[in-house]
N, CA, C and O atoms as a GROMACS GRO file, in nm:
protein
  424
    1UNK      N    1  15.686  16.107   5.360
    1UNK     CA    2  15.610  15.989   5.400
    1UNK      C    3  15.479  15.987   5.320
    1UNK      O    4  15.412  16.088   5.303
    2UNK      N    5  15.450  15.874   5.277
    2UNK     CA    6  15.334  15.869   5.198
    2UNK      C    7  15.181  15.910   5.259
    2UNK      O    8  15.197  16.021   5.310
    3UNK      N    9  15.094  15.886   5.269
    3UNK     CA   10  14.972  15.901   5.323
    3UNK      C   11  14.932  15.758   5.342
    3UNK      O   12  14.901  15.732   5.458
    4UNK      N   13  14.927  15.676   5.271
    4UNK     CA   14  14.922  15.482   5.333
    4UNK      C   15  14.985  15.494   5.460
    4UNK      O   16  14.929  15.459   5.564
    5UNK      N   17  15.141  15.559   5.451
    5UNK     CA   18  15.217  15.504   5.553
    5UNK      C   19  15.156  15.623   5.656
    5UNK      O   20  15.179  15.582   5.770
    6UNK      N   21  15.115  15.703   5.660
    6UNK     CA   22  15.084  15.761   5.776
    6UNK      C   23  14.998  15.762   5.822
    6UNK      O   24  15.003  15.795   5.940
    7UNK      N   25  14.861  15.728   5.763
    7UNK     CA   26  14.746  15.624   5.816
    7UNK      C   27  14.726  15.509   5.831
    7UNK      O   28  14.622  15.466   5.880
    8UNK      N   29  14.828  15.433   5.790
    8UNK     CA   30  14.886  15.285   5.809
    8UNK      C   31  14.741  15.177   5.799
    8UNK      O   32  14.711  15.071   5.855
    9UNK      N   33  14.660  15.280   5.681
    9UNK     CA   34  14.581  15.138   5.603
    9UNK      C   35  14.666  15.101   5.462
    9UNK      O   36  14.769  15.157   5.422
   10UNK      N   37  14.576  14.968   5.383
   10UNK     CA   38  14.610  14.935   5.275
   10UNK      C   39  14.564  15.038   5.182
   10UNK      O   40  14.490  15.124   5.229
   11UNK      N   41  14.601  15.046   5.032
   11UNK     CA   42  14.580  15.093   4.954
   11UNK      C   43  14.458  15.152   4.882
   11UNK      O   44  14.438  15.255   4.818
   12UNK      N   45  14.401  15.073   4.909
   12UNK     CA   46  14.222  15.045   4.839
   12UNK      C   47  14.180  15.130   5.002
   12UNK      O   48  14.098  15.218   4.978
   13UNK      N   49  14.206  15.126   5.107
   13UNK     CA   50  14.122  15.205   5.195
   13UNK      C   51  14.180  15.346   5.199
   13UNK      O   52  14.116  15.450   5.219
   14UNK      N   53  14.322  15.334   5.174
   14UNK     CA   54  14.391  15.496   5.155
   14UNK      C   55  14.359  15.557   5.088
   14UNK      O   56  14.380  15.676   5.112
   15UNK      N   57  14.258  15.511   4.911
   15UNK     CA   58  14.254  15.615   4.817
   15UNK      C   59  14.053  15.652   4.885
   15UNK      O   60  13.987  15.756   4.874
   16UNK      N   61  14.020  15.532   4.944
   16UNK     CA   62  13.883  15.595   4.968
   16UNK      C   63  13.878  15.691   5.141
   16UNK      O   64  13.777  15.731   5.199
   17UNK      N   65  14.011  15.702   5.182
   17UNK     CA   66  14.034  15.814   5.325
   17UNK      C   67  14.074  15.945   5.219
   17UNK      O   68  14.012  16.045   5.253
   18UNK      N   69  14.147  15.963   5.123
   18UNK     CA   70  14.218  16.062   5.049
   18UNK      C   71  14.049  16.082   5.005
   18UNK      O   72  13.985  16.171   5.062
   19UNK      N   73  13.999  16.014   4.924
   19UNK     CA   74  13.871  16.092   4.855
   19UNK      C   75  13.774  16.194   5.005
   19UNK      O   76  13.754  16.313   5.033
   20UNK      N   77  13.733  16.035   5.071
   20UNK     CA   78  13.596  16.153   5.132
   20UNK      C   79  13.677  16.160   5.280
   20UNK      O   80  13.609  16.218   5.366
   21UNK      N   81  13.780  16.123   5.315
   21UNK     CA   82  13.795  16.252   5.444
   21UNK      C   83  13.909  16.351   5.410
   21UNK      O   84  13.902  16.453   5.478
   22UNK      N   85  13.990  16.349   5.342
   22UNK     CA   86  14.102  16.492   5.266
   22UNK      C   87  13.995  16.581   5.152
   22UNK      O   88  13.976  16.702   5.162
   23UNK      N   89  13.941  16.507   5.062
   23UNK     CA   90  13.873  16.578   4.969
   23UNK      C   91  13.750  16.616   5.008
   23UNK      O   92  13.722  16.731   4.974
   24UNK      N   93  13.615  16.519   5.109
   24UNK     CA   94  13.528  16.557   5.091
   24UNK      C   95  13.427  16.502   5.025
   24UNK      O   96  13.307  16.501   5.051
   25UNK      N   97  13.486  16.454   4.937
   25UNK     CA   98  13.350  16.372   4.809
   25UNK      C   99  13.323  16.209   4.868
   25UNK      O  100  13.382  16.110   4.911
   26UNK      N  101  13.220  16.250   4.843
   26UNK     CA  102  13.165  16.079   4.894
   26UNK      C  103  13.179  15.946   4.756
   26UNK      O  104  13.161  15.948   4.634
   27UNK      N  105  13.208  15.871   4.826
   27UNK     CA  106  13.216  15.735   4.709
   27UNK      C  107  13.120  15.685   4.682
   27UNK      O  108  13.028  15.685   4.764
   28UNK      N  109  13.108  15.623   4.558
   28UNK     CA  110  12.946  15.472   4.578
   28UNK      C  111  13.023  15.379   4.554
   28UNK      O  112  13.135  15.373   4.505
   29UNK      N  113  12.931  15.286   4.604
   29UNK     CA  114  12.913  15.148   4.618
   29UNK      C  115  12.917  15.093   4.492
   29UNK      O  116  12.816  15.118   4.426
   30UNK      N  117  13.040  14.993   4.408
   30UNK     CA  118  12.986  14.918   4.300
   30UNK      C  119  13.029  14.798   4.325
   30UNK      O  120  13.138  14.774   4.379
   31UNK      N  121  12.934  14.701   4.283
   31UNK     CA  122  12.953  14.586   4.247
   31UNK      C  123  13.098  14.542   4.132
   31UNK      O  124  13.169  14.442   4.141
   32UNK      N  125  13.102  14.602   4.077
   32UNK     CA  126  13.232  14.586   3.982
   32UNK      C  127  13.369  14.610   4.045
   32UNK      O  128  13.456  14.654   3.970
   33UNK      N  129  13.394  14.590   4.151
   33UNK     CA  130  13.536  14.624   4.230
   33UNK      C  131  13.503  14.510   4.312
   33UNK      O  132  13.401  14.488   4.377
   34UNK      N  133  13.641  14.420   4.292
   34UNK     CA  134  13.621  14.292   4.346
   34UNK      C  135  13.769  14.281   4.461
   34UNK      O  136  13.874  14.326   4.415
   35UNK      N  137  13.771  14.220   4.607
   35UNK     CA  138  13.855  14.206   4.675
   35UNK      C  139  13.894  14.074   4.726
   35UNK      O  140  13.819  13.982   4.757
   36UNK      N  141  14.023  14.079   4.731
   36UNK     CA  142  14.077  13.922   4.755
   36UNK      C  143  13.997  13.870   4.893
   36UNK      O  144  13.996  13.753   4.932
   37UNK      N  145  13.920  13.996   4.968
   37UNK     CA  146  13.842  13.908   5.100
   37UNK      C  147  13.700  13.857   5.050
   37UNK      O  148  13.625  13.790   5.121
   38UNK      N  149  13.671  13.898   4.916
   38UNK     CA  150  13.535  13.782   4.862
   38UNK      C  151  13.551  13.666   4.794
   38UNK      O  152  13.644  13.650   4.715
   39UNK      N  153  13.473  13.589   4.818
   39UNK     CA  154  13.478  13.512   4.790
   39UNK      C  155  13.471  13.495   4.587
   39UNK      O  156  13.369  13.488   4.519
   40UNK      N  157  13.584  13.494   4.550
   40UNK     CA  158  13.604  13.518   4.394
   40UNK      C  159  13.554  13.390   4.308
   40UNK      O  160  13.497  13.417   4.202
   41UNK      N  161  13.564  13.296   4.332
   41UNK     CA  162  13.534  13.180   4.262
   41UNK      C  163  13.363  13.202   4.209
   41UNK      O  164  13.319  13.160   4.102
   42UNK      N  165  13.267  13.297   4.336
   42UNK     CA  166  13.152  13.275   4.288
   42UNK      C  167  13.120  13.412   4.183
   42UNK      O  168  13.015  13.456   4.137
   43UNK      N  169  13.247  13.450   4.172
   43UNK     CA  170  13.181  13.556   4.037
   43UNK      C  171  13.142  13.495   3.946
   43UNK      O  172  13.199  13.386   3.943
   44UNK      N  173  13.041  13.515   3.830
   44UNK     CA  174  12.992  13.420   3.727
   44UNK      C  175  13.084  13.449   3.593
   44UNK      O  176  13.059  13.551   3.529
   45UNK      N  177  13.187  13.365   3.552
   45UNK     CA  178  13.291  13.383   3.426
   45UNK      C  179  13.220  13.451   3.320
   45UNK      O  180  13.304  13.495   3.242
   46UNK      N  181  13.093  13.480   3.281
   46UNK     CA  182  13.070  13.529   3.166
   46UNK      C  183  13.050  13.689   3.243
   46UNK      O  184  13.008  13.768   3.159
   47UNK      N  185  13.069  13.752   3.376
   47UNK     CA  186  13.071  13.879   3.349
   47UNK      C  187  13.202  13.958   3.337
   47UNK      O  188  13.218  14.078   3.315
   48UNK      N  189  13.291  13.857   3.357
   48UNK     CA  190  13.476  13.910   3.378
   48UNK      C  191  13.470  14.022   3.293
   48UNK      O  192  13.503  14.130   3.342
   49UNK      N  193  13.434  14.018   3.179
   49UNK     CA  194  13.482  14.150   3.134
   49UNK      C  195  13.398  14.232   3.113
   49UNK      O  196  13.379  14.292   3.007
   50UNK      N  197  13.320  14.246   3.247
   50UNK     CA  198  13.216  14.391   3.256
   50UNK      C  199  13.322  14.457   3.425
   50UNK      O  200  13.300  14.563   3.483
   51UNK      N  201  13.405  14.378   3.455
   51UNK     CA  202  13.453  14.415   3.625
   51UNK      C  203  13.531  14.508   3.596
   51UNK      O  204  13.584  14.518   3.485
   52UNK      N  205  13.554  14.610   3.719
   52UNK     CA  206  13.666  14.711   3.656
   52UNK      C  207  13.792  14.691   3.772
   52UNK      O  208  13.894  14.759   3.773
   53UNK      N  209  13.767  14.609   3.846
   53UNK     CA  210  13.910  14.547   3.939
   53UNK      C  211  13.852  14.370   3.975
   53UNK      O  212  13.738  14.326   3.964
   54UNK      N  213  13.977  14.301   4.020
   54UNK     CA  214  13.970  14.164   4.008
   54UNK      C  215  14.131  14.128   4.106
   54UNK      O  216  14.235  14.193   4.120
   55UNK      N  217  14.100  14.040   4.140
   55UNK     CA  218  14.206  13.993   4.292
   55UNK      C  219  14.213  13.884   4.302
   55UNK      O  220  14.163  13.807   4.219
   56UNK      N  221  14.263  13.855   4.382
   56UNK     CA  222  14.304  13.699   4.417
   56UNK      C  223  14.374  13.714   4.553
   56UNK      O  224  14.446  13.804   4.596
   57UNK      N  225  14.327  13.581   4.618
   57UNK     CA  226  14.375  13.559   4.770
   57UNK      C  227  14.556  13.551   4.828
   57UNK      O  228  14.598  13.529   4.941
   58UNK      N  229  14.607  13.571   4.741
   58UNK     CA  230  14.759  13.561   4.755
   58UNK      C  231  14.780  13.459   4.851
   58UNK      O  232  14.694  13.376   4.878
   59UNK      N  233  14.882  13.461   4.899
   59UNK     CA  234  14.964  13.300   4.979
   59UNK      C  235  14.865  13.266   5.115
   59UNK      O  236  14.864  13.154   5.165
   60UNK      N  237  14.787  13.373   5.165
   60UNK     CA  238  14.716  13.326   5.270
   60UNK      C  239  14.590  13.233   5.227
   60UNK      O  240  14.537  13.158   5.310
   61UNK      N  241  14.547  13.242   5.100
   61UNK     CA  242  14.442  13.198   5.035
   61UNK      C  243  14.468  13.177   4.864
   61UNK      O  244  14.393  13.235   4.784
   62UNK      N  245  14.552  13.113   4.828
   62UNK     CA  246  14.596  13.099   4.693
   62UNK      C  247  14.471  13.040   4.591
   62UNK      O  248  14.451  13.090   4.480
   63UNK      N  249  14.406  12.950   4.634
   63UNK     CA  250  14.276  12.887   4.560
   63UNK      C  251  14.161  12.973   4.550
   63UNK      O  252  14.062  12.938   4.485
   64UNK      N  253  14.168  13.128   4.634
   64UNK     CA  254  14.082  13.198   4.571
   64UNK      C  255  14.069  13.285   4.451
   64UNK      O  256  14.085  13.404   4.480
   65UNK      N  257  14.055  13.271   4.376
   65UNK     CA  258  14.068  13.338   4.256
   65UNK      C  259  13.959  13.313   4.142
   65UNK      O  260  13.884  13.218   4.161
   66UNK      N  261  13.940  13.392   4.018
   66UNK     CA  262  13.806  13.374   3.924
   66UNK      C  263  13.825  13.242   3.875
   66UNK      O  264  13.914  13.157   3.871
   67UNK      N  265  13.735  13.253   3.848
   67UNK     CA  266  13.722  13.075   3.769
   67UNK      C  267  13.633  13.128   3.625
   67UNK      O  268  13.520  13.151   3.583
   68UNK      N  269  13.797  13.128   3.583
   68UNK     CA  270  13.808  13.145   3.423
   68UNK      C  271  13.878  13.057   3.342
   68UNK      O  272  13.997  13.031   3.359
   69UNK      N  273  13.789  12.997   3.235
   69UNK     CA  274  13.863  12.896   3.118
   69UNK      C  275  13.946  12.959   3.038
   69UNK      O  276  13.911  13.046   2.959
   70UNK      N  277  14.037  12.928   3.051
   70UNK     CA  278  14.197  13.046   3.000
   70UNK      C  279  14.310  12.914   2.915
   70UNK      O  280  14.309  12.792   2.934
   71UNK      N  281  14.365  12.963   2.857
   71UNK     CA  282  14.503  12.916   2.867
   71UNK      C  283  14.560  12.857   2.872
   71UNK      O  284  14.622  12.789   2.791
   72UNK      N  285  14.558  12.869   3.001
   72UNK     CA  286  14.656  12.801   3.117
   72UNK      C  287  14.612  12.784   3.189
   72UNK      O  288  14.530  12.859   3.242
   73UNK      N  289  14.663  12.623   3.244
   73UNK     CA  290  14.579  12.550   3.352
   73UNK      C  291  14.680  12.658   3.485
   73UNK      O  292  14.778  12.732   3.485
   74UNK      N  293  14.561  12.598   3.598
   74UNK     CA  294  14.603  12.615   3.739
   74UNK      C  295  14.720  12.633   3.758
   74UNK      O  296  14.740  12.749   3.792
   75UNK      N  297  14.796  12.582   3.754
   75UNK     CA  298  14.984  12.570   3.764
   75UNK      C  299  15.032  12.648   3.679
   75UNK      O  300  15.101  12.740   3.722
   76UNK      N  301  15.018  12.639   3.577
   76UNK     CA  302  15.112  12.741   3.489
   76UNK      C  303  15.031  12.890   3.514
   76UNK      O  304  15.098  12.986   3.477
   77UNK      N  305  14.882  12.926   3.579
   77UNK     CA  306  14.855  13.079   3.605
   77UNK      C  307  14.759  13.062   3.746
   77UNK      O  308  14.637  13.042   3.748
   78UNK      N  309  14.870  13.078   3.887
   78UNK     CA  310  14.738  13.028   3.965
   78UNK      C  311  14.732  13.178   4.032
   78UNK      O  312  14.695  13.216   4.144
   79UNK      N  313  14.769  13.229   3.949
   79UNK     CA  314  14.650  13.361   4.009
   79UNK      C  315  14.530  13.380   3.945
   79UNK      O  316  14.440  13.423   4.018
   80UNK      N  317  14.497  13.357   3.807
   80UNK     CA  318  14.463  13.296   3.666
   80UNK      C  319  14.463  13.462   3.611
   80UNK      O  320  14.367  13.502   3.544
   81UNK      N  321  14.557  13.536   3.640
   81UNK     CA  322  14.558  13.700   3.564
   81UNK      C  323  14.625  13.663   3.435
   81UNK      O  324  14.608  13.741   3.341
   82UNK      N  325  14.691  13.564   3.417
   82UNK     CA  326  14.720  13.565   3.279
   82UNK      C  327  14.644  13.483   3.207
   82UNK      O  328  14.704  13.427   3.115
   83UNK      N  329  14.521  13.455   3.220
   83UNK     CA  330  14.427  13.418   3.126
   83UNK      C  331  14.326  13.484   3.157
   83UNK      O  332  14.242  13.467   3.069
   84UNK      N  333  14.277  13.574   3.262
   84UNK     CA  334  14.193  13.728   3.215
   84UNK      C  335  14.272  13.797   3.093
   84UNK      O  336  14.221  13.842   2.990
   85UNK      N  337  14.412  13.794   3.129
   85UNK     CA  338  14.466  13.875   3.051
   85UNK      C  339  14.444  13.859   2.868
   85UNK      O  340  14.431  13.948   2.783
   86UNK      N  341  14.450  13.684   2.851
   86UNK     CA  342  14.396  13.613   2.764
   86UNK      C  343  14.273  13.652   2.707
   86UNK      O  344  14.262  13.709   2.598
   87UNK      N  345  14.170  13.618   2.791
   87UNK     CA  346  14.055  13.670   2.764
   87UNK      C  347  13.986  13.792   2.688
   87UNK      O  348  13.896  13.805   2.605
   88UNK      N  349  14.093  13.892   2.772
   88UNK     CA  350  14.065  14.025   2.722
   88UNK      C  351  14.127  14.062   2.590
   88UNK      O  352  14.083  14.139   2.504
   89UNK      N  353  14.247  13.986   2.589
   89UNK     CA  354  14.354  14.058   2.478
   89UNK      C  355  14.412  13.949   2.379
   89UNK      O  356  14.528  13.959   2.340
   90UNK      N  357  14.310  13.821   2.328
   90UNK     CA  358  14.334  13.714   2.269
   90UNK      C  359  14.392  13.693   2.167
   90UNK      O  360  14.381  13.584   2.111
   91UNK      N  361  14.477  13.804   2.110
   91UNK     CA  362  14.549  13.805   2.019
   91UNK      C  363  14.695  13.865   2.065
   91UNK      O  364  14.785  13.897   1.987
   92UNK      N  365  14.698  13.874   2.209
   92UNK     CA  366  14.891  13.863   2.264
   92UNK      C  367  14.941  13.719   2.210
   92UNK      O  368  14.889  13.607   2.202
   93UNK      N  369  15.085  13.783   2.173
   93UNK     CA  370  15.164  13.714   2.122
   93UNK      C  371  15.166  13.537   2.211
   93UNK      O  372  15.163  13.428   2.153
   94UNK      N  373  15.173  13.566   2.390
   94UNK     CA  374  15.215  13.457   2.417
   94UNK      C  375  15.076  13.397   2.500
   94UNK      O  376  15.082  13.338   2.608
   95UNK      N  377  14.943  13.430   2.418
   95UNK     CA  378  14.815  13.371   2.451
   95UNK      C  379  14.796  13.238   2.401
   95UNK      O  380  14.800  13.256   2.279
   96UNK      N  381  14.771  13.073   2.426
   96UNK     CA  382  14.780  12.976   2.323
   96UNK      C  383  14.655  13.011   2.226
   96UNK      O  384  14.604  13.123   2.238
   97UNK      N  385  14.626  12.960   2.174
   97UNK     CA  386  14.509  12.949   2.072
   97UNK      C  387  14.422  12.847   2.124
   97UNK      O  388  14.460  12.749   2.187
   98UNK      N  389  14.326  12.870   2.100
   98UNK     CA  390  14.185  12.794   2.149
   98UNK      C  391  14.163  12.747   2.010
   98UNK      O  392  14.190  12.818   1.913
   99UNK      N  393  14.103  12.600   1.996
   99UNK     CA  394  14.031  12.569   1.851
   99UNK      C  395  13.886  12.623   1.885
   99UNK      O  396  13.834  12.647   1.994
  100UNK      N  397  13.846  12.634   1.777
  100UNK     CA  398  13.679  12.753   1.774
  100UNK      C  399  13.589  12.619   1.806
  100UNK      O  400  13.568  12.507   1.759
  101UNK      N  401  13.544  12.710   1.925
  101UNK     CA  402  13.387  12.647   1.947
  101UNK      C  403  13.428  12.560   2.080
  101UNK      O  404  13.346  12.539   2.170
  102UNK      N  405  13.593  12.500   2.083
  102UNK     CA  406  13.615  12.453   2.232
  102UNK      C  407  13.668  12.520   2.340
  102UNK      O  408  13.782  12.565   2.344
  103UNK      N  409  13.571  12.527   2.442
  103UNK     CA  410  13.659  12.614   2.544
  103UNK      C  411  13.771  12.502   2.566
  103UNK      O  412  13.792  12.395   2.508
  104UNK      N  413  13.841  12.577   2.686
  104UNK     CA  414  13.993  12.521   2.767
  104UNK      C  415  13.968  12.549   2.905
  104UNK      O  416  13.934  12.643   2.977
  105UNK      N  417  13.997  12.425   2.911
  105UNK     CA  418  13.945  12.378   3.054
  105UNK      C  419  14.014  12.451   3.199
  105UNK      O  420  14.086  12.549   3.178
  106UNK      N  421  13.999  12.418   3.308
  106UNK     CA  422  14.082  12.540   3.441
  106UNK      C  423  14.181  12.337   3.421
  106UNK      O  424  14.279  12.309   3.490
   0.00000   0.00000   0.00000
């Protein structure tokens, strides 16, 4: 049996019960770890790629997510991870091309 399943939290609270109550070590606090219970839209798009996690509200809350000029509109990425993904890695094969100097709109 896993340790999630036998403390029967989610994931993100299982690895911080495994750190400081199995291990001991205490965690900090960062701003750069983002959860589908904040409010994501008000992250500011020019720090996306300083974050070191990023979420989205899944089916209970689908419209929460970053508000990043990507790609792909709303419909074709409404989690919009495939235009972070864009963002980060703008030379994948199945990224469209941006003309220089215009962003692309949500």
């Amino acid at each position: 049996m896993s340790t999630a399943e036998q403390v029967r939290l989610p994931d993100d609270c299982t690895v911080g019960y495994i750190v400081e109550g199995l291990l001991g070590a205490r965690l900090l606090h960062s701003p750069l770890f983002h959860s589908h219970l904040e409010n994501l839209q008000r992250l500011p798009p020019d720090t996306l790629l300083q974050q070191v996690t990023l979420s989205y509200g899944g089916p209970e809350n689908p419209h929460n997510v970053v508000n990043v000029a990507g790609g792909f509109s709303v419909q074709q990425d409404p989690t919009r991870f495939k235009s972070v993904h864009c963002l980060l890695y703008p030379d994948t094969d199945w990224c469209p091309r941006q003309k220089q100097g215009a962003p692309i709109s949500r």
